[in-house]
N, CA, C and O atoms as CSV, one atom per row, in Angstrom:
chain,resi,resn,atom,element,x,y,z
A,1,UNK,N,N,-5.735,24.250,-9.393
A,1,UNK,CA,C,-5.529,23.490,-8.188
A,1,UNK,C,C,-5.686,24.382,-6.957
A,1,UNK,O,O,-5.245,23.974,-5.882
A,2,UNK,N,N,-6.379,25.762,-7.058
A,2,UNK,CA,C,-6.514,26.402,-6.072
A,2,UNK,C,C,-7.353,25.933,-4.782
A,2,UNK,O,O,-8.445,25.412,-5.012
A,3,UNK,N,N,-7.030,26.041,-3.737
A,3,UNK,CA,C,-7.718,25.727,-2.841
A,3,UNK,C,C,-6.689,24.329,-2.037
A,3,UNK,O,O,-6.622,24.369,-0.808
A,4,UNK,N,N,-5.955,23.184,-2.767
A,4,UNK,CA,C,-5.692,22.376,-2.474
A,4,UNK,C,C,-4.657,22.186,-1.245
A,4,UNK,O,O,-4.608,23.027,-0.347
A,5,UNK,N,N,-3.842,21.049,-1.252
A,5,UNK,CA,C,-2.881,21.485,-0.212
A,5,UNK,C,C,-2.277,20.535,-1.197
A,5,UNK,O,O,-2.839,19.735,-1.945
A,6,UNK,N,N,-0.685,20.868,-0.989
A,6,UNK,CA,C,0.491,20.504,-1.680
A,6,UNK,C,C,1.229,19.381,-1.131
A,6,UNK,O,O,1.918,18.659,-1.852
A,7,UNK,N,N,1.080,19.166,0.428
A,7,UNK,CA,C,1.868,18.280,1.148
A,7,UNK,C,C,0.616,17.362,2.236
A,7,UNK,O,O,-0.589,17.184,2.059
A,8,UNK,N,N,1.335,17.020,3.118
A,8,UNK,CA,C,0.703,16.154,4.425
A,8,UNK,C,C,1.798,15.592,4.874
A,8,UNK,O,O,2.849,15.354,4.280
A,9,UNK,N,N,1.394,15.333,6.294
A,9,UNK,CA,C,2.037,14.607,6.919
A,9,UNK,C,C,0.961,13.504,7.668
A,9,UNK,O,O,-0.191,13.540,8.102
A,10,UNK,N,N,2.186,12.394,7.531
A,10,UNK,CA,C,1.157,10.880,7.647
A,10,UNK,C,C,0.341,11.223,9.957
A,10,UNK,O,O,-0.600,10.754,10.596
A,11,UNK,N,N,1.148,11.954,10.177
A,11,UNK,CA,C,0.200,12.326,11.507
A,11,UNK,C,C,-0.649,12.462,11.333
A,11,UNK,O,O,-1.273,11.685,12.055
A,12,UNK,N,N,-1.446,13.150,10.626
A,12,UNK,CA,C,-1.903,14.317,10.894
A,12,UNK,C,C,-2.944,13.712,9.836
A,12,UNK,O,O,-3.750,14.494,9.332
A,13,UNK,N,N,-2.965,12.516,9.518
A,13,UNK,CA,C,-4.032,11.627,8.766
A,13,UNK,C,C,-4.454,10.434,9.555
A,13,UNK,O,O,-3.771,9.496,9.967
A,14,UNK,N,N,-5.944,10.715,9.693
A,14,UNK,CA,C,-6.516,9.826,10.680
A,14,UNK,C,C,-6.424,8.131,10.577
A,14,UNK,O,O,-6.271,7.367,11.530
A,15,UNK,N,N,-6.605,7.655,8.693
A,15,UNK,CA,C,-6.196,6.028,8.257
A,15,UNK,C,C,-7.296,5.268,8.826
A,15,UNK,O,O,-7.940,5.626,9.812
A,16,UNK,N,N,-7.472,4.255,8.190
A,16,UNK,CA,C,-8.535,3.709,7.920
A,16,UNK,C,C,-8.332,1.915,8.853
A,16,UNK,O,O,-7.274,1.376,8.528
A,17,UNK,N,N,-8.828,1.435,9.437
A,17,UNK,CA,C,-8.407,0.145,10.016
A,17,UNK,C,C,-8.307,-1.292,8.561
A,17,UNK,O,O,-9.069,-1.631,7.656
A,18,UNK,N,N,-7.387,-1.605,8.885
A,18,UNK,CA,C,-7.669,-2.689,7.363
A,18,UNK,C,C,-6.486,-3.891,7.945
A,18,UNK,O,O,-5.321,-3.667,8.273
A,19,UNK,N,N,-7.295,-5.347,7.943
A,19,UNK,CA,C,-6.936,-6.554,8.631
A,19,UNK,C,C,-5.703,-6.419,9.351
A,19,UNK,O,O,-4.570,-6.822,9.086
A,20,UNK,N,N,-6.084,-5.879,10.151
A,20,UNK,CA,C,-4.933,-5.524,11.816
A,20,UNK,C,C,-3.982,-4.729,11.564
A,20,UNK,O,O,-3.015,-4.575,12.310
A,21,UNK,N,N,-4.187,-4.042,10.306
A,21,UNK,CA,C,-3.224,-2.957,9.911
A,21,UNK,C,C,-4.000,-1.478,9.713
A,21,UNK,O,O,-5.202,-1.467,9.447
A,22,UNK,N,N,-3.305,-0.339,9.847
A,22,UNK,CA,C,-3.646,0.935,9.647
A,22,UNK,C,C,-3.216,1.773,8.611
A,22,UNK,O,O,-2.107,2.307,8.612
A,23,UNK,N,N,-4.369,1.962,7.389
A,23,UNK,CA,C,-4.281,2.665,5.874
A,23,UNK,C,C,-4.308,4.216,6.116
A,23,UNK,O,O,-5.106,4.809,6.842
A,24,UNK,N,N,-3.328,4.747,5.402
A,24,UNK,CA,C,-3.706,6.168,5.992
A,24,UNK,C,C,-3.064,6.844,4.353
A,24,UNK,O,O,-1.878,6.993,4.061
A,25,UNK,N,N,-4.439,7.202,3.370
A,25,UNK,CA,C,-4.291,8.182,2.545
A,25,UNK,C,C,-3.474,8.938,2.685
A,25,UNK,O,O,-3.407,9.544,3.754
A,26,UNK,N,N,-2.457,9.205,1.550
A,26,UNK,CA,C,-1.705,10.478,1.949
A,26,UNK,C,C,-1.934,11.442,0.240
A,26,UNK,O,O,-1.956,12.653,0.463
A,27,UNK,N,N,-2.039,11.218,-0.763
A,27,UNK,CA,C,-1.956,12.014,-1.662
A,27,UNK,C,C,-3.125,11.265,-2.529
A,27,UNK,O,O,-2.791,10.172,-2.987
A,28,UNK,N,N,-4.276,11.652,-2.775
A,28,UNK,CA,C,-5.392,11.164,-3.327
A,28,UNK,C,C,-5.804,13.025,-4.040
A,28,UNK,O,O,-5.492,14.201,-3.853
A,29,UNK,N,N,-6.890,11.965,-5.104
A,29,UNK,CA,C,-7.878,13.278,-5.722
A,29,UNK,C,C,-8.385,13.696,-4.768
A,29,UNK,O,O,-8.207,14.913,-4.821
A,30,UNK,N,N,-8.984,13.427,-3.797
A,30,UNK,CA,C,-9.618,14.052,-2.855
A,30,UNK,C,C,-8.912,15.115,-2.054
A,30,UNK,O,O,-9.246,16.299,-2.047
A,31,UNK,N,N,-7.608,14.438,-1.179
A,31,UNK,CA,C,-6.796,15.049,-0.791
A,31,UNK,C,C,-5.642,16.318,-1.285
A,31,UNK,O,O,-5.432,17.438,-0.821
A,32,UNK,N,N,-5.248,15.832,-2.029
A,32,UNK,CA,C,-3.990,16.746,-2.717
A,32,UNK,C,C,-4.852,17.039,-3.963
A,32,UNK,O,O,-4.714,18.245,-4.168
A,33,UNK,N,N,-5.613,16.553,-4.823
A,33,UNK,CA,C,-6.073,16.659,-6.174
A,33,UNK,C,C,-4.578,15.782,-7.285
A,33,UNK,O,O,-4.212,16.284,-8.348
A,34,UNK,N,N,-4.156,14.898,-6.894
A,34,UNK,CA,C,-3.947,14.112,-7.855
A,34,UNK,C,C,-4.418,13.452,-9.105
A,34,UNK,O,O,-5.490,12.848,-9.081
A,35,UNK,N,N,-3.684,13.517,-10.230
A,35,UNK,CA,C,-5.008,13.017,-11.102
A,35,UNK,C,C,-4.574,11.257,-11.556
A,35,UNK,O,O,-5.383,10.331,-11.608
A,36,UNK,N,N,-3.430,11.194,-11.775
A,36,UNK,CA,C,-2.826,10.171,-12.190
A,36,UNK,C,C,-2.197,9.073,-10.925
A,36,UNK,O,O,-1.339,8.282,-11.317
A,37,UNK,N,N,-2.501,9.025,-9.797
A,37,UNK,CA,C,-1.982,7.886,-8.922
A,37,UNK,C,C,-2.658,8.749,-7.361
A,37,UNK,O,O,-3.195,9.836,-7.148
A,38,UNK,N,N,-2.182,7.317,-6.348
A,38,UNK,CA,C,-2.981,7.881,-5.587
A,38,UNK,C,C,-1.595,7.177,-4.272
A,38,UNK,O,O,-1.202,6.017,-4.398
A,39,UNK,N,N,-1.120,7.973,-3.280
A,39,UNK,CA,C,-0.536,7.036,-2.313
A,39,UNK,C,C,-0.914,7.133,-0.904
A,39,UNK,O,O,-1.560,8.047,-0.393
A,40,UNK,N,N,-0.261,5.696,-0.110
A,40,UNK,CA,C,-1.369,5.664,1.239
A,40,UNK,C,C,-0.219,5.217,1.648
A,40,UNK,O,O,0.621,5.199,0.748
A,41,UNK,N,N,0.264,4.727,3.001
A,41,UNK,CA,C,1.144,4.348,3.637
A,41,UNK,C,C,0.151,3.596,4.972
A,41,UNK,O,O,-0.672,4.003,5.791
A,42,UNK,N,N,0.738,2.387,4.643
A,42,UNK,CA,C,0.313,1.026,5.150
A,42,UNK,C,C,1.012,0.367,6.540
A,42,UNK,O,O,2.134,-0.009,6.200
A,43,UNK,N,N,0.795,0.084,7.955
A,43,UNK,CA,C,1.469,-0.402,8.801
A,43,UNK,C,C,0.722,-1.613,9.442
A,43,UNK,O,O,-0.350,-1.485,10.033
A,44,UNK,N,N,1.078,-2.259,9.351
A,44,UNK,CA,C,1.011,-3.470,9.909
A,44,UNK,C,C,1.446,-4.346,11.038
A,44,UNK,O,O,2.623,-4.700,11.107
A,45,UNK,N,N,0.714,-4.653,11.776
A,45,UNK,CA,C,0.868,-5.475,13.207
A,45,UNK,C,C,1.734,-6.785,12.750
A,45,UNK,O,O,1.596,-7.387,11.685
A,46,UNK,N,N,2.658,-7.090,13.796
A,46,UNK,CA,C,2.814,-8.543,13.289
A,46,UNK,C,C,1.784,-9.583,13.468
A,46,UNK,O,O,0.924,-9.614,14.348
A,47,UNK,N,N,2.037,-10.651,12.266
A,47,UNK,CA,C,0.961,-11.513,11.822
A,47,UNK,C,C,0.207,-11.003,11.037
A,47,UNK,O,O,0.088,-11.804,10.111
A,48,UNK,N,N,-0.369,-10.150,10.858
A,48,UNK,CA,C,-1.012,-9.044,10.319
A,48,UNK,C,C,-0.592,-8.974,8.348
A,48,UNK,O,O,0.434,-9.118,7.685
A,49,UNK,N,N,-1.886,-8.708,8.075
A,49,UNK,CA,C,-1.035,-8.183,6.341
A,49,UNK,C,C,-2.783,-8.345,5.354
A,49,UNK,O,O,-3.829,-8.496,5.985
A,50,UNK,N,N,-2.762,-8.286,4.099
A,50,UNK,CA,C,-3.476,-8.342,3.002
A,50,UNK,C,C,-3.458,-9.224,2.521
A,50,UNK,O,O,-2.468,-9.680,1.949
A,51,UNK,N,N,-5.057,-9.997,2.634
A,51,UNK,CA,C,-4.900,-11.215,2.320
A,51,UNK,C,C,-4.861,-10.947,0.318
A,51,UNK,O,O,-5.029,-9.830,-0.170
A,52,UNK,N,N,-4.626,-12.138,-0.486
A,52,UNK,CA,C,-4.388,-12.193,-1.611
A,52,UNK,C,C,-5.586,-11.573,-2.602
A,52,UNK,O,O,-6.713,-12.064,-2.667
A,53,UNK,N,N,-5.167,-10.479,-3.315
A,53,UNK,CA,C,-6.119,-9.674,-4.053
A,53,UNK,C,C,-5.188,-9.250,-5.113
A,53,UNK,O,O,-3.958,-9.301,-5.083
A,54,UNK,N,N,-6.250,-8.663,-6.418
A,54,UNK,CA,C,-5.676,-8.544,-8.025
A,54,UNK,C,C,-6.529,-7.215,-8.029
A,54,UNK,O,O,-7.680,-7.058,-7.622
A,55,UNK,N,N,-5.624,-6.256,-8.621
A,55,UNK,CA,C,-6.275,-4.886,-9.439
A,55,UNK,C,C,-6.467,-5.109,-10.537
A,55,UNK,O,O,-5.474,-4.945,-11.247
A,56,UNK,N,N,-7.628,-5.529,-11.182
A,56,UNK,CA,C,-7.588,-5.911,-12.726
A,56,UNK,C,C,-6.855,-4.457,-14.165
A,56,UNK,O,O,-6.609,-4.691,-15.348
A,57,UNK,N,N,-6.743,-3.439,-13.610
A,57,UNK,CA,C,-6.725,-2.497,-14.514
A,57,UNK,C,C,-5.774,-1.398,-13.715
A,57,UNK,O,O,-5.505,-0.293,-14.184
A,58,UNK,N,N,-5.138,-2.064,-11.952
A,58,UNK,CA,C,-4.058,-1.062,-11.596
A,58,UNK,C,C,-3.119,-1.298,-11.414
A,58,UNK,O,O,-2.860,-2.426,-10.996
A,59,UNK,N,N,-2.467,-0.689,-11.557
A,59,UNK,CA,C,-0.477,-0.862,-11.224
A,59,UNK,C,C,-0.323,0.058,-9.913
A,59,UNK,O,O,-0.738,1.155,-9.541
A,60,UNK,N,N,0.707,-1.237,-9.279
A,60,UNK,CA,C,0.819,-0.245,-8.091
A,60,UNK,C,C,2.582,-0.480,-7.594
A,60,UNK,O,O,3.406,-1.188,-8.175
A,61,UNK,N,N,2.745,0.164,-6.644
A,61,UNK,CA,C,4.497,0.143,-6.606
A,61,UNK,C,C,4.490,0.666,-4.962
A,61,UNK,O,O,3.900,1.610,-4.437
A,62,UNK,N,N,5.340,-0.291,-4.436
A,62,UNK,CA,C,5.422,-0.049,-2.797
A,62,UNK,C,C,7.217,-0.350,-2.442
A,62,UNK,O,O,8.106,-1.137,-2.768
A,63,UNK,N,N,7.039,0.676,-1.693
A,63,UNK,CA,C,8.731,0.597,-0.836
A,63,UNK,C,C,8.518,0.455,0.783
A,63,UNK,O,O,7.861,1.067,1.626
A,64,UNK,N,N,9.238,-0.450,0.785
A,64,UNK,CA,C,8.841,-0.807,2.257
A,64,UNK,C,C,9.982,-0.098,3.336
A,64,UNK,O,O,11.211,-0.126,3.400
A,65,UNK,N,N,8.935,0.531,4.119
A,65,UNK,CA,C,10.359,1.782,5.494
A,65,UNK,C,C,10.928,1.205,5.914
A,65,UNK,O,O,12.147,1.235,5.746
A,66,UNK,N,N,9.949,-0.115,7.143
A,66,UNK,CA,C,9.872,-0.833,8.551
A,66,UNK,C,C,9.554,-2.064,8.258
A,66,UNK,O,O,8.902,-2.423,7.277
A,67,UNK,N,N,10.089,-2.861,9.256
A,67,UNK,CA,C,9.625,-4.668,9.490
A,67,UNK,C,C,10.475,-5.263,8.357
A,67,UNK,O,O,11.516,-5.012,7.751
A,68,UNK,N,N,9.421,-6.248,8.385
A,68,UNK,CA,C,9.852,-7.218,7.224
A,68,UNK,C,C,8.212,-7.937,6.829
A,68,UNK,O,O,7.100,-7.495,7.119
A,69,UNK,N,N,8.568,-9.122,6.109
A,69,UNK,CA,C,7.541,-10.156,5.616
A,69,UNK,C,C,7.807,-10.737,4.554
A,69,UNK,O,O,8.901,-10.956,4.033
A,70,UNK,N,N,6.140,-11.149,4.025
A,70,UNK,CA,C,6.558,-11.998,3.061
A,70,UNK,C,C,5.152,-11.540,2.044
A,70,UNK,O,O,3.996,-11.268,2.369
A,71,UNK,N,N,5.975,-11.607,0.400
A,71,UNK,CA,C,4.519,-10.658,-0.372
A,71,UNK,C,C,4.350,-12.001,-1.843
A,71,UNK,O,O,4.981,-12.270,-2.865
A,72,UNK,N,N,3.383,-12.407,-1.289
A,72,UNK,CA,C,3.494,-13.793,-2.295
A,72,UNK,C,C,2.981,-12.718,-3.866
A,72,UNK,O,O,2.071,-11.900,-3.740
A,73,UNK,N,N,3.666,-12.889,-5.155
A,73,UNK,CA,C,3.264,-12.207,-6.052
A,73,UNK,C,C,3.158,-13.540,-6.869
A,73,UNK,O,O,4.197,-14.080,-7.249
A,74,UNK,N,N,1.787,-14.154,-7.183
A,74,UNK,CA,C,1.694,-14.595,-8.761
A,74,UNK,C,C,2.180,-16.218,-8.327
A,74,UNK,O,O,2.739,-16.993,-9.104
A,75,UNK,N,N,1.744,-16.579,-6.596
A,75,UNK,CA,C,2.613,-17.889,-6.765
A,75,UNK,C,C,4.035,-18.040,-5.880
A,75,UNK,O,O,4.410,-18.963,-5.158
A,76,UNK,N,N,4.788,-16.542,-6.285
A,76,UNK,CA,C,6.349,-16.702,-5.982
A,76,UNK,C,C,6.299,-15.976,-4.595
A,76,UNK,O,O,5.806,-14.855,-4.717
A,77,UNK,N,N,6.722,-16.336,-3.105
A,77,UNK,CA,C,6.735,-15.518,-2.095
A,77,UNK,C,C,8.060,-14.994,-1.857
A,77,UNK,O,O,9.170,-15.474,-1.630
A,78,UNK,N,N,7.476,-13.648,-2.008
A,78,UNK,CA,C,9.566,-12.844,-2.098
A,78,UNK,C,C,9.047,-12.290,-0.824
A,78,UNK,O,O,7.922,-11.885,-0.530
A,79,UNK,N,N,10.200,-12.376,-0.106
A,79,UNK,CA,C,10.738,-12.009,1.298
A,79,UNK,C,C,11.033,-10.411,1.065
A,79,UNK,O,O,11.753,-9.936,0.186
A,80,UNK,N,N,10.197,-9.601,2.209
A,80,UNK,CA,C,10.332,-7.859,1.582
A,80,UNK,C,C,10.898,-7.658,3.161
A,80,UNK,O,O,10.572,-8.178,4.228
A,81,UNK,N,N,12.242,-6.310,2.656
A,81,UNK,CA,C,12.275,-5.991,4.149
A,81,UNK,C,C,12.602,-4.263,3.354
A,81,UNK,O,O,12.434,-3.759,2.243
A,82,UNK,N,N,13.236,-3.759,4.909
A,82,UNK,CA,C,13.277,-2.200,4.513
A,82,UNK,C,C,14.303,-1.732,3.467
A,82,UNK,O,O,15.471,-2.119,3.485
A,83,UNK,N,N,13.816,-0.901,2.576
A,83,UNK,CA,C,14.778,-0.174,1.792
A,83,UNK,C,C,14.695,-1.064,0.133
A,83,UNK,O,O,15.421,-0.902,-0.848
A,84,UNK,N,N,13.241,-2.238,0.371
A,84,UNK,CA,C,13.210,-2.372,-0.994
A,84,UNK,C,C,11.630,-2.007,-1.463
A,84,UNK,O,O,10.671,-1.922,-0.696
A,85,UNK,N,N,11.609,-1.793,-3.089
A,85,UNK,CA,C,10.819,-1.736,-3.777
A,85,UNK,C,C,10.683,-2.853,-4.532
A,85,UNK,O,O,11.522,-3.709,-4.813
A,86,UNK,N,N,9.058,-2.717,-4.958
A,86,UNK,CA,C,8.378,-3.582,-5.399
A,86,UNK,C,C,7.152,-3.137,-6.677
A,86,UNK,O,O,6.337,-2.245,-6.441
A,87,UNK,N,N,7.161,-3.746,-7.773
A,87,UNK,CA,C,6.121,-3.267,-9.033
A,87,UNK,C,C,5.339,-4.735,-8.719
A,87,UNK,O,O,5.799,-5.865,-8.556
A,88,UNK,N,N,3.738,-4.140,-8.704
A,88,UNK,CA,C,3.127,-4.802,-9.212
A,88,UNK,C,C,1.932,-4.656,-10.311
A,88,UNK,O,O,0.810,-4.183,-10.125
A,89,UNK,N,N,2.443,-5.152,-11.417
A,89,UNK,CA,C,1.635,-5.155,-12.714
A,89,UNK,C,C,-0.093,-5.258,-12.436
A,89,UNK,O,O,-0.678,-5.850,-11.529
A,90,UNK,N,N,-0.597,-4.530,-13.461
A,90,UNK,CA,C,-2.601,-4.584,-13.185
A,90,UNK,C,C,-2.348,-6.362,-13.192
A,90,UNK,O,O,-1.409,-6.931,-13.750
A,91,UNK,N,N,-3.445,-7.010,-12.425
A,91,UNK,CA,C,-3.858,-8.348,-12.547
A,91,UNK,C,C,-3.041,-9.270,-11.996
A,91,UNK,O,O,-3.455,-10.429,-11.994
A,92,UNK,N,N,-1.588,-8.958,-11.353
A,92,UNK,CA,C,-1.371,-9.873,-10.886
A,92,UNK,C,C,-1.975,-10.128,-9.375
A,92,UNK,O,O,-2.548,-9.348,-8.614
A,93,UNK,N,N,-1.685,-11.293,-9.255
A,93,UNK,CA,C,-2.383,-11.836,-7.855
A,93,UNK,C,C,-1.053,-11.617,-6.753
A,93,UNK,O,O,0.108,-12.012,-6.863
A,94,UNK,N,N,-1.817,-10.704,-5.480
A,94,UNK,CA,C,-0.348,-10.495,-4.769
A,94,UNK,C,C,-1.176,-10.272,-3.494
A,94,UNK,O,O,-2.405,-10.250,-3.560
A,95,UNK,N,N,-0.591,-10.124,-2.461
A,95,UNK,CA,C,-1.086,-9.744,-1.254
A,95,UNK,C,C,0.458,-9.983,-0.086
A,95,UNK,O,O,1.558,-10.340,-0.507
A,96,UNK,N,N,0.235,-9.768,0.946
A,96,UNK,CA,C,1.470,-9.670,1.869
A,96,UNK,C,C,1.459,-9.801,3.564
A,96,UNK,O,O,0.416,-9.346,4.034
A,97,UNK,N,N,1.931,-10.064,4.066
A,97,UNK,CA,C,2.413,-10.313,5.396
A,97,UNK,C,C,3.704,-9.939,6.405
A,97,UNK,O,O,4.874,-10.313,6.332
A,98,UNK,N,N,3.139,-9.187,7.234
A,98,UNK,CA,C,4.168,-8.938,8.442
A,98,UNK,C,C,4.610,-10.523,9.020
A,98,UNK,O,O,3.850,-11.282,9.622
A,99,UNK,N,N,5.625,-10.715,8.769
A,99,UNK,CA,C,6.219,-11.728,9.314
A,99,UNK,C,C,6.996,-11.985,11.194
A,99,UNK,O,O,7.115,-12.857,12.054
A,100,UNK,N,N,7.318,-10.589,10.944
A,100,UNK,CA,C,8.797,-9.774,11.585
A,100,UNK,C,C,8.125,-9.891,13.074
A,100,UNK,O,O,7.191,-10.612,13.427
A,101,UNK,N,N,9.264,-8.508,14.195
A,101,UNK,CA,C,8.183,-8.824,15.412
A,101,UNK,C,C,8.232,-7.319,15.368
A,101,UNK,O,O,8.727,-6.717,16.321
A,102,UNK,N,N,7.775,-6.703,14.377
A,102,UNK,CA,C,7.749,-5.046,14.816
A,102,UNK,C,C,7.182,-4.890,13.765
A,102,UNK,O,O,7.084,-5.585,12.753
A,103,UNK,N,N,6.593,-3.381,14.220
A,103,UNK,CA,C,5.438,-2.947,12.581
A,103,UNK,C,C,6.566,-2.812,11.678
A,103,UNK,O,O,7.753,-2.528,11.839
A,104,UNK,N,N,5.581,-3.202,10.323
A,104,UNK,CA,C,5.540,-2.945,9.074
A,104,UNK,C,C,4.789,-2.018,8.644
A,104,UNK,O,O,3.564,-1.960,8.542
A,105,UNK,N,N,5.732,-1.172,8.356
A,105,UNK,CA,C,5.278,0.190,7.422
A,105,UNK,C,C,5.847,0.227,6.085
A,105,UNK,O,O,7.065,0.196,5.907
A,106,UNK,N,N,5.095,0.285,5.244
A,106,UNK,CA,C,5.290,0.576,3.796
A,106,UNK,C,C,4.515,1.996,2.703
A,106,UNK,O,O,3.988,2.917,3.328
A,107,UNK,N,N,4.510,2.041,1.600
A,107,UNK,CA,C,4.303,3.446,0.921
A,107,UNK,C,C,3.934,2.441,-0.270
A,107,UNK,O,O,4.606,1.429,-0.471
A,108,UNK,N,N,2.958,2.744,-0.952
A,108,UNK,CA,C,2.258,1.856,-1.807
A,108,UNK,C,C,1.472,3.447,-2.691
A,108,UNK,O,O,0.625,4.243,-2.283
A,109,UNK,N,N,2.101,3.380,-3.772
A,109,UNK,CA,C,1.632,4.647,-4.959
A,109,UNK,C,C,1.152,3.495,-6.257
A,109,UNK,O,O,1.905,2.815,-6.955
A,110,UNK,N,N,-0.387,3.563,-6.286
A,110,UNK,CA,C,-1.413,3.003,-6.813
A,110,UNK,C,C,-2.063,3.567,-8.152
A,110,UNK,O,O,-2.854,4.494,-7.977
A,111,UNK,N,N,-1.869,3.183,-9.353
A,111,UNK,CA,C,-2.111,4.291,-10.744
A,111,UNK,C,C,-3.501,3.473,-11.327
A,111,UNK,O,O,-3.557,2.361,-10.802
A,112,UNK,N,N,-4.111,3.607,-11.833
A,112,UNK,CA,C,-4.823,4.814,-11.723
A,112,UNK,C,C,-5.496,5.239,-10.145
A,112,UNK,O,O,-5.635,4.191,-9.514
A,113,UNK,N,N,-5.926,6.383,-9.368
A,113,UNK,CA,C,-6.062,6.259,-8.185
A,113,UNK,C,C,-6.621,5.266,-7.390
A,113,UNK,O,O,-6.243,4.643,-6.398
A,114,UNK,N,N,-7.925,5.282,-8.294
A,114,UNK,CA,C,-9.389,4.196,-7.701
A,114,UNK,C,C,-8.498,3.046,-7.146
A,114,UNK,O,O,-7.408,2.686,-7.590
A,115,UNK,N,N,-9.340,2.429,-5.843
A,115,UNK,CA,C,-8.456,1.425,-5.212
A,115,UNK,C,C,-9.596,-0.119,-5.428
A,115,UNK,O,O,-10.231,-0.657,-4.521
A,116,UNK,N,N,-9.560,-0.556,-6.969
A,116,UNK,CA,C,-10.452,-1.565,-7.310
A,116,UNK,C,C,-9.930,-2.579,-7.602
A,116,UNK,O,O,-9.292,-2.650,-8.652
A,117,UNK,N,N,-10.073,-3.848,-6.600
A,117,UNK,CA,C,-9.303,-4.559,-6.383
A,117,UNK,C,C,-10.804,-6.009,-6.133
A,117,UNK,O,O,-11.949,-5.801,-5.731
A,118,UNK,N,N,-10.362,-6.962,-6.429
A,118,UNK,CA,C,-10.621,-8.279,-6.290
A,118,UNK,C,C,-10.494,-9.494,-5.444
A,118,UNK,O,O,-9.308,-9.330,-5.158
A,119,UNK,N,N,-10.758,-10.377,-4.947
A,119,UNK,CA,C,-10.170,-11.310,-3.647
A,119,UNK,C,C,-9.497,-12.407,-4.953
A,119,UNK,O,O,-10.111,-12.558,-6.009
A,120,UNK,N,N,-8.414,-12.978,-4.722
A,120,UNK,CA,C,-7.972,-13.995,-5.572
A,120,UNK,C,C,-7.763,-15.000,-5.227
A,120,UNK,O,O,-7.376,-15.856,-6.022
C-alpha cells in the first residue's frame, strides 16, 4: 500500500454534483486503495435527494450526520434523521429525500466498491 494515503478529510475533496446534492468520495480504490468497500459522504439541498435506484450485486450502509427525510426502501418510506443507520441489502429498490429545511449530510459505505446501480 505504499505510496497511498491513510486518511482525508471531506474538505479537501472536491465531490461530484448529483441531483441538487454534492458526492464527495472519501475512501475508494483509487483514493485510499480500499479493496473491499468504498465510502462517499452525500449532502443534500432541501427537496433535493436520489431518485429510486437498485444495486443488483451491492450492499450498502449509510448513517445519516444532518437534516432529515424520507428513504423509501422496497415500498416502505422510513423517515431518516441524524444519528441513525441504515442497511441496504444488494437489489433492493431504495432511494431518498431531504425533506427537512437544512442540508442533509449522510456517510454511505458501499461493498463491493463499484458504484453499479440501476433506475427502479
Amino acid at each position: 500500500m505504499a505510496g497511498k494515503k491513510r486518511f482525508v478529510y471531506v474538505e479537501d475533496v472536491k465531490g461530484e454534483a448529483h441531483n441538487g446534492g454534492l458526492v464527495k468520495p472519501l475512501i475508494t480504490p483509487d483514493i485510499i486503495g480500499s479493496k473491499g468497500f468504498r465510502m462517499v459522504v452525500a449532502i443534500y439541498e432541501p427537496g433535493k435527494g436520489r431518485e429510486n435506484h437498485r444495486h443488483p450485486s451491492v450492499e450498502e450502509a449509510m448513517f445519516i450526520i444532518r437534516g432529515g427525510g424520507v428513504m423509501p426502501v422496497e415500498g416502505e418510506d422510513i423517515p431518516i434523521k441524524p444519528g441513525m443507520a441504515l442497511y441496504i441489502p444488494p437489489g433492493a429498490k431504495h432511494g431518498y429525500k431531504n425533506t427537512g429545511k437544512e442540508q442533509m449530510m449522510m456517510v454511505a459505505v458501499i461493498s463491493p466498491p463499484r458504484e453499479s446501480y440501476e433506475k427502479a
